[in-house]
mmCIF file of the C-alpha atoms, coordinates in Angstrom:
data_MODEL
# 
_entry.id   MODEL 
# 
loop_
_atom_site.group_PDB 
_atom_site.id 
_atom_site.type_symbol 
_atom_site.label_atom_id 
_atom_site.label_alt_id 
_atom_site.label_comp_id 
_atom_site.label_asym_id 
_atom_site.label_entity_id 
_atom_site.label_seq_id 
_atom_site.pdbx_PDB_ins_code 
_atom_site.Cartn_x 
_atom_site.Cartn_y 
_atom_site.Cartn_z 
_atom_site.occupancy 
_atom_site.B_iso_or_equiv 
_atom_site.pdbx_formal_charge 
_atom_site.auth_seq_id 
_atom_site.auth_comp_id 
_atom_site.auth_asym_id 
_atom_site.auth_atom_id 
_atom_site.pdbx_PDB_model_num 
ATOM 1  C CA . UNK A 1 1  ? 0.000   0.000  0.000  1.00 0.00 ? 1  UNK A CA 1 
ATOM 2  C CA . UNK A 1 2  ? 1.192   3.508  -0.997 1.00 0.00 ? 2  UNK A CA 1 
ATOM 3  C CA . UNK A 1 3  ? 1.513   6.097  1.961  1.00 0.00 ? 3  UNK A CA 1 
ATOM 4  C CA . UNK A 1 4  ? -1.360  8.262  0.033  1.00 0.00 ? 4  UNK A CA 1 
ATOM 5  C CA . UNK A 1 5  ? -3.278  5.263  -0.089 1.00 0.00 ? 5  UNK A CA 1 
ATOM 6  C CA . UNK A 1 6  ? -2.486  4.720  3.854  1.00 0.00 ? 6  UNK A CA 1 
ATOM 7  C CA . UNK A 1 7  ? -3.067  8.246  4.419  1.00 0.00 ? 7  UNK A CA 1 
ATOM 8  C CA . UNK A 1 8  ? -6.313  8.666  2.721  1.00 0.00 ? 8  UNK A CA 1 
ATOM 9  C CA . UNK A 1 9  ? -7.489  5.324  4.647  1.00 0.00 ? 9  UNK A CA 1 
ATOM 10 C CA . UNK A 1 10 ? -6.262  6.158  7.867  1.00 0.00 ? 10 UNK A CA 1 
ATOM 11 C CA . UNK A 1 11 ? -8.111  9.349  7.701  1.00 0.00 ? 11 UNK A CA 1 
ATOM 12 C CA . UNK A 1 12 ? -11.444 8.405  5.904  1.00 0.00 ? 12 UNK A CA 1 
ATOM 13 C CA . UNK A 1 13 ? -11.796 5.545  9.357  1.00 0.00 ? 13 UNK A CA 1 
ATOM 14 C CA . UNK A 1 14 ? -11.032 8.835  11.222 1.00 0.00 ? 14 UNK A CA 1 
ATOM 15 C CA . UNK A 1 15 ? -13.617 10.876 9.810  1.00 0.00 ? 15 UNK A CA 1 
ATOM 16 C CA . UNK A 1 16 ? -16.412 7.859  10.060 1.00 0.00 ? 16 UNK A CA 1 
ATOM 17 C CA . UNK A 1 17 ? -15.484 7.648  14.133 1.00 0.00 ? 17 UNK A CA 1 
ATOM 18 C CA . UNK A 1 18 ? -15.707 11.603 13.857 1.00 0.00 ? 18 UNK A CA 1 
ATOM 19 C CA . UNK A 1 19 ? -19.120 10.651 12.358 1.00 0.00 ? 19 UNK A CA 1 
ATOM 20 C CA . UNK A 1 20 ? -19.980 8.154  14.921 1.00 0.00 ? 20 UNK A CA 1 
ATOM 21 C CA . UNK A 1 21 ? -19.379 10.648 17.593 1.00 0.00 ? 21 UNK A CA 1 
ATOM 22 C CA . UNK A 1 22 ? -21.465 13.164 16.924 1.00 0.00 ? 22 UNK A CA 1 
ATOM 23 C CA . UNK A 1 23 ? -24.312 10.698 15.573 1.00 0.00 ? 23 UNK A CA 1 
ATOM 24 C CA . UNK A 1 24 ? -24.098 9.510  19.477 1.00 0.00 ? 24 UNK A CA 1 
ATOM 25 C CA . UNK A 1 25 ? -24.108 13.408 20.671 1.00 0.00 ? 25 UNK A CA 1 
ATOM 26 C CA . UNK A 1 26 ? -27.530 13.852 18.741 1.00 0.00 ? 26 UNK A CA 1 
ATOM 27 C CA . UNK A 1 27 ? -28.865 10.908 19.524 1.00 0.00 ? 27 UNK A CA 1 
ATOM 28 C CA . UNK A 1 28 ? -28.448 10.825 23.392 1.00 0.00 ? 28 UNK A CA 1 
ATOM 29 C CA . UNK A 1 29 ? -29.890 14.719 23.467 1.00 0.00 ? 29 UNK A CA 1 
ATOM 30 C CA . UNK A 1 30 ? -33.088 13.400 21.681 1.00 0.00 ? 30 UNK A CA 1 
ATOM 31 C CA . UNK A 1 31 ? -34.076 10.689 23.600 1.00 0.00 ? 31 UNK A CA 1 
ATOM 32 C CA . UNK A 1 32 ? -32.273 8.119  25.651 1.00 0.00 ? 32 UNK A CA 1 
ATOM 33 C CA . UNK A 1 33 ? -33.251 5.030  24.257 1.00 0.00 ? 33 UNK A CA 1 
ATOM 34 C CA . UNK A 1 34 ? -32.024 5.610  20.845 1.00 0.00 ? 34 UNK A CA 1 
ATOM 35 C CA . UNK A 1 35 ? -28.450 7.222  22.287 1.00 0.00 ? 35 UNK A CA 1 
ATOM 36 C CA . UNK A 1 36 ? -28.367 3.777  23.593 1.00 0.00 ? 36 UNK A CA 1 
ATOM 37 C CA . UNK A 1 37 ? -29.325 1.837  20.066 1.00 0.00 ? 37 UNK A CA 1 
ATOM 38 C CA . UNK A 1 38 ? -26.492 3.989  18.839 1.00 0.00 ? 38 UNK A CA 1 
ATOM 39 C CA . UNK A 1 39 ? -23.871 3.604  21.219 1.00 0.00 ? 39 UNK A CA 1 
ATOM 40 C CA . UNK A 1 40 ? -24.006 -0.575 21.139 1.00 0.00 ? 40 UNK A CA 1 
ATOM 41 C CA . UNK A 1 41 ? -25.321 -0.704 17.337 1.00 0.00 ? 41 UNK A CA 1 
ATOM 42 C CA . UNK A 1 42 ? -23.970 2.033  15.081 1.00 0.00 ? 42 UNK A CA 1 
ATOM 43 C CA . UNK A 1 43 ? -25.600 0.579  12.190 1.00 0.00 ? 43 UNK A CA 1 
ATOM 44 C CA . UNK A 1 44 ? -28.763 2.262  14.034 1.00 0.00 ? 44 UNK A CA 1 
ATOM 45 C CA . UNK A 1 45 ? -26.998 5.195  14.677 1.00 0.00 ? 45 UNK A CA 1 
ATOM 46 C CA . UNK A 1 46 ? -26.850 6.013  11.072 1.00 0.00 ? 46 UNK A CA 1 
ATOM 47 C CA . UNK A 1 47 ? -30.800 4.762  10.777 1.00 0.00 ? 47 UNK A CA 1 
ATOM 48 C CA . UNK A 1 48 ? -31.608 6.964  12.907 1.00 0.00 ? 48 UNK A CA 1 
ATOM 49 C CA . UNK A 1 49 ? -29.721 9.847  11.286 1.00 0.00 ? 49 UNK A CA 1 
ATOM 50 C CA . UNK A 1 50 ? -31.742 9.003  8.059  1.00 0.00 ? 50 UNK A CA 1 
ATOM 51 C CA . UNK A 1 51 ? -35.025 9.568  9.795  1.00 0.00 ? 51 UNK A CA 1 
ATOM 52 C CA . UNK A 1 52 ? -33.431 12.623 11.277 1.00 0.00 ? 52 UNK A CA 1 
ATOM 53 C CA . UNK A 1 53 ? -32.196 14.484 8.719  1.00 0.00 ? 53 UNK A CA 1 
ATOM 54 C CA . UNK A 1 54 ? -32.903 18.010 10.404 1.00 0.00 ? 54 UNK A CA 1 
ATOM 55 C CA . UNK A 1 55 ? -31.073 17.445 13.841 1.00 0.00 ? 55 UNK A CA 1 
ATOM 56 C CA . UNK A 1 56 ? -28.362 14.418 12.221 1.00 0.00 ? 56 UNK A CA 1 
ATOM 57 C CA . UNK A 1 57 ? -28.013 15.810 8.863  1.00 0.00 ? 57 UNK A CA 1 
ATOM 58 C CA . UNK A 1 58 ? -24.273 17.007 9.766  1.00 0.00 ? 58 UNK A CA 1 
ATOM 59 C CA . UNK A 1 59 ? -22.934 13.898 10.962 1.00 0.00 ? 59 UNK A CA 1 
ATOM 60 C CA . UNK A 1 60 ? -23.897 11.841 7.908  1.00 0.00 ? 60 UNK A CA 1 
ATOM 61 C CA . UNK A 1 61 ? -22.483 14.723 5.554  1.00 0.00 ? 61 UNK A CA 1 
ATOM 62 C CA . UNK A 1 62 ? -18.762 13.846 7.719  1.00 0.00 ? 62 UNK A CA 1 
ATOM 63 C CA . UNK A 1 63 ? -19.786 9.892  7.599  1.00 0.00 ? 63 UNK A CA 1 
ATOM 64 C CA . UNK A 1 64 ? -19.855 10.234 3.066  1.00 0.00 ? 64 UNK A CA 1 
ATOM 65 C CA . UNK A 1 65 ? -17.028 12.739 3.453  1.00 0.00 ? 65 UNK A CA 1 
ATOM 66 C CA . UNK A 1 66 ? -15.093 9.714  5.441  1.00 0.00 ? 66 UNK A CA 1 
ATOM 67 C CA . UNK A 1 67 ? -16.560 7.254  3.094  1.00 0.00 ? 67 UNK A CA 1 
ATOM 68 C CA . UNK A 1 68 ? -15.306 9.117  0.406  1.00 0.00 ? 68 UNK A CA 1 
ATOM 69 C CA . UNK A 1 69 ? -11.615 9.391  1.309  1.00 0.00 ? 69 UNK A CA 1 
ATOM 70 C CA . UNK A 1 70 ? -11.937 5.499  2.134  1.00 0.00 ? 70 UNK A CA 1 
ATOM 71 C CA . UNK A 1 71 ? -13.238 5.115  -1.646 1.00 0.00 ? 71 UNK A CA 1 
ATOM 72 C CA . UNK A 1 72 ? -10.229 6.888  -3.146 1.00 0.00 ? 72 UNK A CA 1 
ATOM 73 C CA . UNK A 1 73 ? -7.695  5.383  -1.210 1.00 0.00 ? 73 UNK A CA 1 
ATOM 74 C CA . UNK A 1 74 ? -8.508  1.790  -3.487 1.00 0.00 ? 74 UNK A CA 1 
# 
């Protein structure tokens, strides 16, 4: 692996635990059953994002940016 190819990778996972983070943030300040959901199942972290684009909408905009850079480091 090339060290752009590292780079881009190491900081595309950054950017989706970046992501993760503040998914959790909105999520526990809306209700605590779903900061829960997200914390031990991040899959439903990002579901709930989806239904939540007005109060999530930010942290899925860093999760594609860190998909993104993931995608170009191939």
């Amino acid at each position: 692996m090339e060290a752009a190819n590292a780079t881009l990778l190491t900081f595309g996972v950054a950017t989706l635990l970046a992501s993760w983070v503040l998914m959790l943030i909105v999520a526990w300040r809306e209700d605590y059953a779903w900061g829960l959901c997200a914390l031990l199942l991040p899959p439903f972290a990002y579901l709930y994002g989806l239904f939540r684009l007005d109060k999530a909408g930010q942290a899925l905009l860093v999760a594609l940016v860190g998909w993104v850079l993931i995608w170009l480091s191939q």
